[in-house]
Each structure stands twice: as C-alpha cells, then as structure tokens.
N, C-alpha and C positions, 0 to 999 in steps of 0.2 A: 366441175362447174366453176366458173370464171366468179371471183368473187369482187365487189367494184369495194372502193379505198370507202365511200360517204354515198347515199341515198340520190343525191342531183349528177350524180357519173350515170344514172340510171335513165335513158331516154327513151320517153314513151309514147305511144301511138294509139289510136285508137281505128277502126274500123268501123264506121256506119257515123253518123251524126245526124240520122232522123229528127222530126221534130218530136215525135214520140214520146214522150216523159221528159226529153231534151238530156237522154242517158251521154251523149258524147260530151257534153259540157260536164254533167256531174264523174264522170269516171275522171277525166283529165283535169279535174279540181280535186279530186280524193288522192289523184297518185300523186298532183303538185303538193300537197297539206301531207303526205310522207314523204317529202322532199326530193322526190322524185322530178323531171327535168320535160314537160312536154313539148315534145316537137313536131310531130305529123300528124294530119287527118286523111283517112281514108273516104271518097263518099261520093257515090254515085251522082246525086244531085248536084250540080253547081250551084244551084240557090244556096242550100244546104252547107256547103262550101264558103260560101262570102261568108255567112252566120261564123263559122269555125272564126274566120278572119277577123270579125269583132270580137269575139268572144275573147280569141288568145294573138295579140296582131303578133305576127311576124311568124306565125306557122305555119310548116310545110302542108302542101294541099296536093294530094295523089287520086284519082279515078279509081285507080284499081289496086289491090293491096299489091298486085307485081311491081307494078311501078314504083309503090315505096319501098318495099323488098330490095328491089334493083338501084334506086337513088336515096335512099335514106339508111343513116347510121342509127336506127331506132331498134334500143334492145330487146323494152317488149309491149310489144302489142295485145290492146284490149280486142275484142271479137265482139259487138254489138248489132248484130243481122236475126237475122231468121232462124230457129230452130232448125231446119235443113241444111242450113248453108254451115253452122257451126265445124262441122268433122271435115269439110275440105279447106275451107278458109284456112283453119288454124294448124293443117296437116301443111299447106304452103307455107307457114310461116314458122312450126316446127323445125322443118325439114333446112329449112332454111339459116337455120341457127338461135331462130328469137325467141325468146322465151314468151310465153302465151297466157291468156286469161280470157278465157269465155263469158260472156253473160249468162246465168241457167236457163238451161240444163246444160249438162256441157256438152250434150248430142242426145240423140233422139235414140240409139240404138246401143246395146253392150258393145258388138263388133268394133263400131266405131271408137268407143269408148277407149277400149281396147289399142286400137292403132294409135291414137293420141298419144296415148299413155306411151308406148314403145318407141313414136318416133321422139318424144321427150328425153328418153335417157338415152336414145342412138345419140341426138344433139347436143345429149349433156345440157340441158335446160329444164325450165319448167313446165308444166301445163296447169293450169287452177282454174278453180269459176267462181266468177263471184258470188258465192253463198252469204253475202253479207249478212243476212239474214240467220245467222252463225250466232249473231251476238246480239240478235233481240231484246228486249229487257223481260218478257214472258220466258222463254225458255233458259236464259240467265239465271232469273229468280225459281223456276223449276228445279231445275241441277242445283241448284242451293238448297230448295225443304228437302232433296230426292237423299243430298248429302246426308242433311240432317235428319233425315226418316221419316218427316212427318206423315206419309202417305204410307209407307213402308212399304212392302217391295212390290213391284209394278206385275200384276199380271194381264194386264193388254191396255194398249193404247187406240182410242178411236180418234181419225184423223176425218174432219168434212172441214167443206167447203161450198157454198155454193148457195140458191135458189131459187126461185121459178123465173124464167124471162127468155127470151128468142136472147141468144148470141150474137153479138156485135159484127158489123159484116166487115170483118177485117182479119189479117194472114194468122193473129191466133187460133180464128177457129176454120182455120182451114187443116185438116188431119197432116195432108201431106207436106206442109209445109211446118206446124207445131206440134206435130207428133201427135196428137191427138188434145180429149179433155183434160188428160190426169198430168201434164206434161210442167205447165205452168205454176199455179201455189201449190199441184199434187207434189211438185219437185221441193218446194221448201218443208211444207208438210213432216213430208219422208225425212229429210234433215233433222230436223228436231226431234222424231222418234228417234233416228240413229244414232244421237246424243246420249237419249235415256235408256236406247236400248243396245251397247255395243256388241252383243253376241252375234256371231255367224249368221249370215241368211242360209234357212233351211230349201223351203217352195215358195210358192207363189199361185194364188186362183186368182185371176182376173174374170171381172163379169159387166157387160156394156149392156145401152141401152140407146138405141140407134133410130134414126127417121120419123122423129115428130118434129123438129124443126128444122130440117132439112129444105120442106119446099119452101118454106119462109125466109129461107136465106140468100145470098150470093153466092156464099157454094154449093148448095144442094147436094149432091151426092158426095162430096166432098166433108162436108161440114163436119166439125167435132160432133162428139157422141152426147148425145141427152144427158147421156150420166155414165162415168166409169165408175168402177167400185174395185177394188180388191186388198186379201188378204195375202198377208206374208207373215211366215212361221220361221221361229228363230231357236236355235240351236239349245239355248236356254232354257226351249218350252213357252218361252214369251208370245205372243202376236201382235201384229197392227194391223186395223184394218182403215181403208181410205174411201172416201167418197169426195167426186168432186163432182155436183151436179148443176142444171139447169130446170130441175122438172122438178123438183120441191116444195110445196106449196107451206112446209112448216120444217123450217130449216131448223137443226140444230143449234143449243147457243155452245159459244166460244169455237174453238178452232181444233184444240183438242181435249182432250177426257182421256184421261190417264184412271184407270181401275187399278189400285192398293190395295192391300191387307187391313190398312189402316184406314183405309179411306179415297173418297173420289177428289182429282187434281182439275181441276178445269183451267186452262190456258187461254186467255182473252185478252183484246187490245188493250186495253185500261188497266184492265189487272187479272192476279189469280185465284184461285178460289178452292178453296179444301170445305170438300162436307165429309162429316164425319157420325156416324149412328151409333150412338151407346144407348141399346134396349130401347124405349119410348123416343129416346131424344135424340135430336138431330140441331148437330151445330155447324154452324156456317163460318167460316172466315174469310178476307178478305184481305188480299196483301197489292197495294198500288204496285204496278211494274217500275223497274227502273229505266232509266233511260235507255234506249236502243245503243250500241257503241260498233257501229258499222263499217265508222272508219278504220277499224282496227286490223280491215283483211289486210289493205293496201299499204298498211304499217309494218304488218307480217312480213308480206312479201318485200318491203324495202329491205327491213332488218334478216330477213335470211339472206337476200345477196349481197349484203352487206356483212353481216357476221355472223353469219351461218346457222342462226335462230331456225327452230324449226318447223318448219311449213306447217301452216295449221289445213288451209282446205289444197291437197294433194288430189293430183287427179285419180289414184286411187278411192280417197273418199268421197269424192266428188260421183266416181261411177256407181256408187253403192244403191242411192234412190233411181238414177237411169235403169240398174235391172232390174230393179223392183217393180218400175213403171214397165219395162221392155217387155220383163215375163209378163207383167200383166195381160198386154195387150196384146199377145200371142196365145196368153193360155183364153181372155177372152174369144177368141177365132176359135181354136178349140175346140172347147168345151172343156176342156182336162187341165188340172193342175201340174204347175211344169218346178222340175228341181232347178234348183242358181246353180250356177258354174263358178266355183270360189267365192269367195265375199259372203 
C-alpha cells in the first residue's frame, strides 16, 4: 500500500452531497481537520452541486463517480448514497485503485461485504465506514467501568431502539433500498456490543414484525418492518439481543443494558448508569458521558496512510454487525436460526 510523505498528499472526494444532515460538507470538513486535501464532489443534483461550490470554492464537480474516477486525481473517496447503492459504488472505485469509506452500513449484505473487502487488498488499498460512532462518549465511558470491573463480566447485552409512530416516507424506510428496519442505529447498536463483546459470532435468530404501517406509507409493500428483533450468540457463551421498533407504545430507557455479575450498565445520551442490588438495597450511580471524539476515524485513516498507524474500523470489522443484521433478516424469512460464516 502506497504510503503519502504528510496527511494533505491525501485528496479527497466525496460522493453524494444531499441536503440530508448536509453529510457531504461534514465528511469533507472532518477529512480537511485531519489534514487531508478536498478536491471533488460527486452529485447527481446540480443544485446540490452549486451548494459543493460555496461551500468549498474551487472544487472539482463530477455527475457520476465515473467521471471523477476518469478526471480526477482523488485518492479516497467517501461513499454517502443509499444503502443499496453502497457495494457497487464503492466496488468502482476500489477496483479502480482509490481507497474507500462508506457511510454505515457498509452494505446491506455479507456477500457484498465480502467482495469489498477482497477488491481492497486486490488494489492494495483501503475500504472503512464511517463508524464514527466508535468513539461515543457512552460506549467510551463503558470500555472504561467494563476495564475496571465495576459490572463485572457481561452476561448479555440488550440493544433497542425505537417507538410507536408510522415511519417517515423517505428511501430509509424503504426495505430495498435500506436493507430494512434493523439496518440504520441497529448498525451502530451492534458496534458497540462488538466493542464489549469481542468473541466469535456463533448463530443468529432473527424475528420481524410486518404490514401494520405499510398501507400508511409511500412504500407500502415495500416499507421497513414494524419491528426487527434478533438474537446473536457468541463463542464466549455471551449474547445480544437487538430490537429496533416502530410499534412500541412503552419503549425502553437508554439504548443499551448490558446484564453483569456485578450489576446492570445502562448506556444513555447524557450519561451511564450502574444499579447495583446488595440484598434489600439497591444503589444507583450515575457517571456524565464524555465528550463524543468522532473526529478521530478520519485522523486514523490519515495517520495509517501516513505512518502506517493501524486502522481501527477495517472493513473486516466493519462486516461483523452487516451479518449479524444479514443472518437476521434471512433467519427471519425462515423461521430457523442460521450459523455466521467466520467472524
């Protein structure tokens, strides 16, 4: 792999610049802030396009990532489209020599996952996704009591999301284009268990909950699922289990619940939260999170191709939550629990 002399030898591109969260401005400010060098926009809209032109003047403006591929000297390109679109886009621009980075998930399928991964070290480059969410100030502060044992050793973690409301009529909740419901924060979710929980995936039960907000939507037969749910068993003995619903009338608090020996971990925006039962009594604690440190993928990835620091989100780790998601929603069709394929 080609290593650059300083972080601005490094030119970068992004693909999409929707108005959407206005992710094409925030990724091409995160790669400039690791010294990285932005030069092209990828983007179907020309509206969208002029915006690129205030935003950053004097940069390259391409329709189609062929185009930049074919006229632009840009090393590596972010991937900011649609869960579907993710595994082709970024297979053109693999294949093509540039080193890559997905927004999550980094595809909708293991398969794909897969081909990513392999057209990466054919080109002798990267493939990553932004897992920013890596470095939370919740699951930070977790890996730190988990260090210090306060919970002591994890015997299952529960992963929800979600509760009662018709889904937004827009391409994440459309199945075939976001993979489904569990695709989106089930993808960050999983992350953060696979943090606390590194052992082997074992199986995988996925179980769905379909067609009550379906005629209320835009895509009807289309539409993500009311509710996924599933469990994954880890080599360990460990489990997780995930829900990420829309038909909840009394949702869960915090985001995850980590079950100890020692005690319950609950993981929450603001902060974490250890209860703890000694015979009658039950003690609560409360620990503020620290700040989120997000910027730190695009620091990673400067400093490895810079000095060969070692990648922290690899498209290997990157596929680990994709089959977790993938068996699910196979073993959901089903009925039957399906064994992983590696990982």
């Amino acid at each position: 792999m080609k290593r650059y002399k300083q972080a601005s030898e490094i030119k970068v591109g992004v693909v999409g610049y929707g108005g959407a969260f206005n992710m094409g401005k925030h990724h091409l400010n995160e790669m400039k802030q690791a010294g990285m060098t932005p030069v092209a926009v990828t983007e179907l809209d020309p509206e969208r396009l002029k915006v690129a032109t205030t935003d950053f003047p004097g940069i390259e403006t391409y329709s189609s990532l062929g185009e930049m591929l074919k006229k632009s000297d840009v090393n590596l390109i972010t991937i900011i489209t649609p869960h579907n679109s993710h595994a082709p886009l970024a297979l053109q621009a693999l294949k093509a020599g540039r080193h890559v980075v997905c927004e999550k998930p980094l595809a909708i399928t293991t398969a794909e996952c897969d081909a990513m991964i392999a057209a990466a070290k054919k080109s002798g480059v990267i493939i990553s996704t932004y897992h920013n969410r890596h470095w939370d100030g919740w699951i930070m502060q977790a890996l730190k009591h988990q260090k210090e044992g306060l919970f002591g050793d994890i015997v299952r973690i529960e992963a929800h999301m979600g509760g009662y409301g018709k889904p937004g009529d827009w391409w994440r909740t459309s199945r075939e284009i976001s993979g489904g419901v569990l695709y989106d924060w089930g993808c960050h979710l999983l992350e953060y268990c696979l943090q606390l929980i590194p052992s082997d995936l074992v199986e995988v039960a996925g179980f769905a909950k379909t067609g009550y907000w379906a005629p209320q939507t835009k895509w009807k037969a289309d539409t993500i699922e009311d509710e996924g749910f599933a469990v994954a068993r880890f080599k360990s003995g460990q489990w997780v289990t995930l829900s990420i619903t829309n038909i909840d009338a009394n949702p869960k608090r915090g985001m995850l619940e980590v079950t100890g020996t020692k005690g319950s971990y609950i993981m929450d925006w603001g902060h974490n939260e250890l209860i703890v039962k000694a015979g009658n009594a039950t003690t609560v604690t409360r620990f503020p999170n620290p700040q989120a440190e997000g910027w730190r993928l695009y620091q990673n990835i400067a400093d490895h191709l810079t000095k060969g620091e070692k990648l922290v989100i690899t498209g290997e780790w990157a596929r680990r939550p994709i089959h977790i998601i993938d068996l699910a929603v196979q073993s959901a069709k089903k009925g039957t629990t399906l064994k992983a394929k590696y990982h």
